[in-house]
PLY file of the C-alpha trace (Angstrom):
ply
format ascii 1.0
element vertex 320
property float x
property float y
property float z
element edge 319
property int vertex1
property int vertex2
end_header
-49.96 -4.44 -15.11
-50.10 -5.68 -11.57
-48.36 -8.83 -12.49
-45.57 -6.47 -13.64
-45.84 -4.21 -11.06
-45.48 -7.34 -7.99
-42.47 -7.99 -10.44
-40.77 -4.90 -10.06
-41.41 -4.79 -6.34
-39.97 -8.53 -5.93
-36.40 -6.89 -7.80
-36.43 -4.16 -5.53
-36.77 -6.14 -2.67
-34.13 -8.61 -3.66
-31.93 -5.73 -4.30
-32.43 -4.09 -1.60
-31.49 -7.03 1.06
-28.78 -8.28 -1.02
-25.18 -8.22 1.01
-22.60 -5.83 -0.46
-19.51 -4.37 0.63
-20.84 -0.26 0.65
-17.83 1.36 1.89
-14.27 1.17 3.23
-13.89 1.59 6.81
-10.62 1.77 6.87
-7.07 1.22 5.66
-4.64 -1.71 6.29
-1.13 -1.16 5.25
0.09 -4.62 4.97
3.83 -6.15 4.47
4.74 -9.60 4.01
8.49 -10.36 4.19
10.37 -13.53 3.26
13.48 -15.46 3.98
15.17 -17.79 1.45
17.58 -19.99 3.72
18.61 -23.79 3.58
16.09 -24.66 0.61
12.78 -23.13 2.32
11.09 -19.97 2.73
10.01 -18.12 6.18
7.41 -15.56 5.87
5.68 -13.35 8.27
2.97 -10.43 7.57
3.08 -7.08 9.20
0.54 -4.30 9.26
2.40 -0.94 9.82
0.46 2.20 8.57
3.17 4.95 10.07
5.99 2.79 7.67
4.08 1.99 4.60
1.52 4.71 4.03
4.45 6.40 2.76
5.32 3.76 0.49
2.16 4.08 -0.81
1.92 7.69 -1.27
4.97 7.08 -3.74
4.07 4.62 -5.45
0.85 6.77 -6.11
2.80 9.93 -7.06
5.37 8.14 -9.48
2.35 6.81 -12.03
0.91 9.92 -11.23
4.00 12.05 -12.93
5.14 9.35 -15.35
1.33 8.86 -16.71
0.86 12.56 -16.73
4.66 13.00 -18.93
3.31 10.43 -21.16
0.08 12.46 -21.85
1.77 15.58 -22.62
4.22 13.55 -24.86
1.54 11.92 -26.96
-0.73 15.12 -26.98
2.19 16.89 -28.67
2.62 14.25 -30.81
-0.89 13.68 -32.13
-0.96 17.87 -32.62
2.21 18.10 -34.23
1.30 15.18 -36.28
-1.80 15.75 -37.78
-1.05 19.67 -37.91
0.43 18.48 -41.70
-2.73 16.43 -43.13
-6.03 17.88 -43.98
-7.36 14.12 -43.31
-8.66 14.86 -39.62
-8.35 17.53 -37.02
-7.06 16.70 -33.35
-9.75 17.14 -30.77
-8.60 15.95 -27.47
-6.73 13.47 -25.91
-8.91 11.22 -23.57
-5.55 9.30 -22.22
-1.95 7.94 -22.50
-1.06 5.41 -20.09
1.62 3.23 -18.92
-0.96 -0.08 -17.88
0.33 -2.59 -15.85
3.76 -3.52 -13.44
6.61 -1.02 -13.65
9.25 -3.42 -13.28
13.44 -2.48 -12.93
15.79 -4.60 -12.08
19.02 -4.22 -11.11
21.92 -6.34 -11.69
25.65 -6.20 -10.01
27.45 -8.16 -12.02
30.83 -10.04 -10.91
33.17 -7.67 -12.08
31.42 -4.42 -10.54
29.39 -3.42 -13.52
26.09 -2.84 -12.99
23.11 -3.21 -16.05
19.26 -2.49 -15.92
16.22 -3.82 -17.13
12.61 -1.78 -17.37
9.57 -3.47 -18.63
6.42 -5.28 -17.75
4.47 -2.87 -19.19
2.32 -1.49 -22.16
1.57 1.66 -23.35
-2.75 3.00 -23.70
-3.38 5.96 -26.16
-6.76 7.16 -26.94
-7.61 10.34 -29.31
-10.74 12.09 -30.63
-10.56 13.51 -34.37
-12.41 15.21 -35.96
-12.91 17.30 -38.87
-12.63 14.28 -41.27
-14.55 15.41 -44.60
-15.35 18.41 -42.73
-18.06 16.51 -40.26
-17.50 13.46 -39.28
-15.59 12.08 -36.19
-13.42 9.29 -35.33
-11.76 7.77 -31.97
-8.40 6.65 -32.72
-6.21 4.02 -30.49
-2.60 2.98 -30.13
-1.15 0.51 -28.59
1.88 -1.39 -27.74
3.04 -5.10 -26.57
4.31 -5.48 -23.39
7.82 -3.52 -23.36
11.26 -4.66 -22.04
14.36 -2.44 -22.01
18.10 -2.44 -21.25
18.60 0.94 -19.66
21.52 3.04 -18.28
21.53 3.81 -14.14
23.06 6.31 -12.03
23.69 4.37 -8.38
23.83 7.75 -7.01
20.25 9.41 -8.09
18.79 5.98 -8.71
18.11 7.73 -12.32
17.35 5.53 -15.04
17.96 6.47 -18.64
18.83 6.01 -22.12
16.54 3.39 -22.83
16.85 0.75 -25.59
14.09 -1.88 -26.82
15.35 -5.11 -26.34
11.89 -6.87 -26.17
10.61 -6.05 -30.14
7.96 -3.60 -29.12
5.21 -3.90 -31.43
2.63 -0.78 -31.97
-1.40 -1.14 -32.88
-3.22 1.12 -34.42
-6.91 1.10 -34.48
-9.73 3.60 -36.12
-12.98 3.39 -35.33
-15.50 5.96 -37.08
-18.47 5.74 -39.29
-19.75 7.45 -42.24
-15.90 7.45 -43.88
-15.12 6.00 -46.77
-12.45 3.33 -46.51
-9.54 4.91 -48.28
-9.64 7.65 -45.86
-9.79 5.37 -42.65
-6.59 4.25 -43.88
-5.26 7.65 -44.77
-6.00 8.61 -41.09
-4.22 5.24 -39.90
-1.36 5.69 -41.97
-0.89 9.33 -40.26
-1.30 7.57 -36.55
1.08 5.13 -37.45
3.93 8.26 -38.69
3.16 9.69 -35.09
3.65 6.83 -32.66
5.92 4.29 -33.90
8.58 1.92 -31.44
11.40 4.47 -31.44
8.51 7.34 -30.87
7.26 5.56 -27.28
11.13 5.02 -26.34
11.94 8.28 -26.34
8.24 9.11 -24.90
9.23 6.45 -21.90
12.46 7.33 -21.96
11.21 10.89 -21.32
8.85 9.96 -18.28
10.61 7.72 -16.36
13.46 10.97 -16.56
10.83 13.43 -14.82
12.02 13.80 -10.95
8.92 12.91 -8.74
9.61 15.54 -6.25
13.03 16.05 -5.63
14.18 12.11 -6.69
13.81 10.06 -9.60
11.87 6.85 -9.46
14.25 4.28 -8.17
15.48 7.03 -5.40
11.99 7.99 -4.33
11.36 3.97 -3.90
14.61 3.96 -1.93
13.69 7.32 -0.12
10.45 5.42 1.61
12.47 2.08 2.28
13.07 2.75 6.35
15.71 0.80 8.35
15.23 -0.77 11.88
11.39 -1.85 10.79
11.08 -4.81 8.20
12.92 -7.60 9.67
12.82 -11.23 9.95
15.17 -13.89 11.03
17.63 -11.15 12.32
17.59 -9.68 9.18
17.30 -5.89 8.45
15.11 -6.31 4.90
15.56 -2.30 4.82
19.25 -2.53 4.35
19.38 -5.33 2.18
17.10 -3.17 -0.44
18.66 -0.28 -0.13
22.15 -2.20 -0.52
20.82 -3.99 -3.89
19.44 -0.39 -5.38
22.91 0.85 -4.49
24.69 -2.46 -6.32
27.18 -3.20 -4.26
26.97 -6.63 -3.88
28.41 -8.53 -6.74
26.17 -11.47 -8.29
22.94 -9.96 -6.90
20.21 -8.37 -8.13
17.52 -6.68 -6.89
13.64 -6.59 -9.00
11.34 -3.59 -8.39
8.23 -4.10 -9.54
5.06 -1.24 -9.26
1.83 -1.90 -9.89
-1.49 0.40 -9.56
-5.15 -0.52 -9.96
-8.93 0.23 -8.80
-11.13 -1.76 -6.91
-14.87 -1.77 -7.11
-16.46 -2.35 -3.67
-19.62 -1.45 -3.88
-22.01 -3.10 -6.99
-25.83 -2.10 -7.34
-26.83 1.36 -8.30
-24.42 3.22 -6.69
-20.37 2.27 -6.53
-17.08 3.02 -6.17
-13.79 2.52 -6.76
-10.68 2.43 -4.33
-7.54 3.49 -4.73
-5.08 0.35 -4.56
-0.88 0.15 -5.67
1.86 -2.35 -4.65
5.19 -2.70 -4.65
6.96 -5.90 -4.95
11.07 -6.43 -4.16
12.75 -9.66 -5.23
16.44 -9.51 -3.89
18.31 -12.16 -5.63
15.59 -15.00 -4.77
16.80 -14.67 -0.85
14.48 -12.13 0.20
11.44 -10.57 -0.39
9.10 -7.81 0.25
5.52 -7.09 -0.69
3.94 -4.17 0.46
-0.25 -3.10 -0.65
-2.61 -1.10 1.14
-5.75 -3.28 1.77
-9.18 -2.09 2.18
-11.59 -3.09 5.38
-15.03 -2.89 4.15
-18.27 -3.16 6.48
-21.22 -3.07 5.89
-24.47 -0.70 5.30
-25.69 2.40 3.67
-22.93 3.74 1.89
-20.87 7.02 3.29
-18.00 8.55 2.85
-15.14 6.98 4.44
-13.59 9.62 6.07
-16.41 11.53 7.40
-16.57 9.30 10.52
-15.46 9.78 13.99
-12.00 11.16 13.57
-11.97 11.83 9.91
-8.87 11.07 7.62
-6.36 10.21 11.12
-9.52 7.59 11.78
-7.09 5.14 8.81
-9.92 5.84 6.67
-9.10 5.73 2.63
-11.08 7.61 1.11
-9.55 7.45 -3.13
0 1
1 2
2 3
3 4
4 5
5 6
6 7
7 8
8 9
9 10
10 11
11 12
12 13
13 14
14 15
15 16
16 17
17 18
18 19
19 20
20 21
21 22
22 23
23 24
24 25
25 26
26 27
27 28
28 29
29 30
30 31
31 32
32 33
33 34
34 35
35 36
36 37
37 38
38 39
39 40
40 41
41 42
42 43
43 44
44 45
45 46
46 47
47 48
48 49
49 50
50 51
51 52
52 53
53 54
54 55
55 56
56 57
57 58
58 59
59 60
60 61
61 62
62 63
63 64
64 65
65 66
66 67
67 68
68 69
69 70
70 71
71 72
72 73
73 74
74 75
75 76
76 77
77 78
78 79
79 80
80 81
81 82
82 83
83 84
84 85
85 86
86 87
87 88
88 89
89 90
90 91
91 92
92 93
93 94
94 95
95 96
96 97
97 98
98 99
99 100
100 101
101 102
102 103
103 104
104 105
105 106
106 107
107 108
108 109
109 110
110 111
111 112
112 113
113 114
114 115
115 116
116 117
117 118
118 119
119 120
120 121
121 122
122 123
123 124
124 125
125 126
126 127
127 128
128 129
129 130
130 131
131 132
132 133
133 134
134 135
135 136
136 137
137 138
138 139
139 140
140 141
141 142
142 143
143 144
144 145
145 146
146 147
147 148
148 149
149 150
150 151
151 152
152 153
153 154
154 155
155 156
156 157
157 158
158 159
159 160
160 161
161 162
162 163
163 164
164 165
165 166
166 167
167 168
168 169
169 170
170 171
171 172
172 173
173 174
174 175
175 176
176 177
177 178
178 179
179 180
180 181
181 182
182 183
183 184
184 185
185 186
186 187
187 188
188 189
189 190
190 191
191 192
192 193
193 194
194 195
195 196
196 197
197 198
198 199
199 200
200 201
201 202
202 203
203 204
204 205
205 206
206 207
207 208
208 209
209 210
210 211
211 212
212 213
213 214
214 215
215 216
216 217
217 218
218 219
219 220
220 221
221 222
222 223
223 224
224 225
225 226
226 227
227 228
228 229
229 230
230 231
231 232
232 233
233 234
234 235
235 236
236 237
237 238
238 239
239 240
240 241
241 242
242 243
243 244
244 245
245 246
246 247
247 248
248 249
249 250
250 251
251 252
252 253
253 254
254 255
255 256
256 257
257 258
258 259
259 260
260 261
261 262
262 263
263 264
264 265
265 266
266 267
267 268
268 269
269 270
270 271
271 272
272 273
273 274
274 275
275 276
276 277
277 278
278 279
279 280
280 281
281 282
282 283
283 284
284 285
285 286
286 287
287 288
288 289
289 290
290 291
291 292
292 293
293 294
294 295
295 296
296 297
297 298
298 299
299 300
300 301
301 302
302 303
303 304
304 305
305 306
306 307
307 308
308 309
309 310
310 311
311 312
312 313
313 314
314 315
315 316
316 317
317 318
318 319
């Protein structure tokens, strides 16, 4: 007993002296822009909160509406959908997700016409059923490869539409439960597989990336947060260039808009959490670039909340 007890006091002790990251003091808002000229590359890094806070908070905002579309899409879908088999009763809908870079681009071709690509992402569904011979319960999963479309665009609203799979989407469907006799798992599976099929999550992304995010569609609300005057290197006004290449009117360029979204988890022991991070990444016909991601500043010590410091939320605190 001692022996164990020295033991546990040894852990606690390690633990407790051990050098972690316990909270975010505050926000950087960091920019790197890029020049492609005479076969080399000039970069420089800027860290402008008042400019790209905002690109943040849209980046935030569009997976915010698109994920939430996509969750009303699929929980219609699973109710409609099982509403006809007495194999298993919806329960809830734990998520439906669009994982991983939203990526457009935009291509001006040399006659004028303009075509778009979406894709570099995959689709996340998870459902709890129940009801299956009368008791038992099952968690059901869907998934998709990572999806590539040729799409319609409106240069004026920066809407993009009428989506077509031009990547082979491929859909998995998974059933985990116990207590069910096989021939019913793949009843169940068979039903899951009538619900969310390749054309089913076109039209379902179709759908979401048509929702207005505020007043602007996703490729205008990117454009809305683009400033001029701010991001430029080598003479070069990176703000117009972008918001030239959304617009297409250069002929032979394109322009690649790629979003991304993710958690970090800065503080591991017994107590942690996450922080907010997104990113947006501009490729304008390999000549320039942008890259803009809010970064976290962590210090050091008992944890607290990030924003209940000396000047609160205008301190740059983030809290998630």
């Amino acid at each position: 007993m001692k022996q164990l007890i020295t033991l546990l006091i040894l852990c606690y002790s390690l633990s407790a002296s051990a050098y972690y990251p316990t909270y975010v003091s505050k926000t950087d808002h960091l920019i790197a822009l890029s020049n492609h000229s005479s076969g080399t590359w000039n970069s420089i890094t800027l860290n402008n909160a008042a400019a790209g806070k905002p690109i943040h908070d849209e980046i935030k905002n569009i997976y915010k509406i698109i994920n939430r579309e996509l969750f009303l899409l699929a929980e219609q879908a699973m109710k409609d959908g099982l509403s006809g088999t007495s194999l298993a009763d919806f329960k809830r809908l734990e998520y439906a997700d669009m994982v991983g870079k939203l990526e457009t681009k935009i291509i001006t071709q040399s006659n004028g016409i303009i075509s778009v690509e979406v894709g570099g992402f995959y689709l996340n569904v998870r459902a709890q059923l129940d009801g299956i011979i009368g008791f038992a319960k099952a968690d059901a999963k869907v998934s998709t490869s990572q999806l590539r479309f040729a799409a319609d665009y409106d240069v004026i609203t920066g809407r993009i539409y009428n989506l077509r799979d031009i990547g082979n989407m491929q859909v998995y469907h998974d059933l985990s439960a116990s207590g069910i006799i096989d021939n019913i798992v793949v009843g169940i599976v068979e039903v899951l597989e009538d619900i969310f099929f390749a054309d089913a999550f076109e039209e379902m992304v179709d759908d979401a990336l048509n929702k207005l995010i505020g007043t602007e569609y996703y490729i205008g609300g990117v454009d809305s947060v683009i400033e001029e005057g701010i991001w430029i290197i080598d003479g070069v006004d990176v703000g117009i260039k972008i918001k030239e290449a959304i617009k297409g009117v250069n002929a032979d360029k394109y322009i690649v808009l790629a979003l991304s979204e993710w958690d970090e988890r800065y503080y591991e022991g017994f107590k942690y959490r996450y922080y907010y991070r997104n990113r947006l990444e501009i490729d304008i016909s390999n000549e320039f670039t942008f890259d803009y991601g809010n970064s976290p500043v962590y210090a050091i010590g008992d944890w607290i909340n990030p924003c209940a410091g000396p000047g609160g939320s205008s301190s740059g605190c983030y809290e998630p």
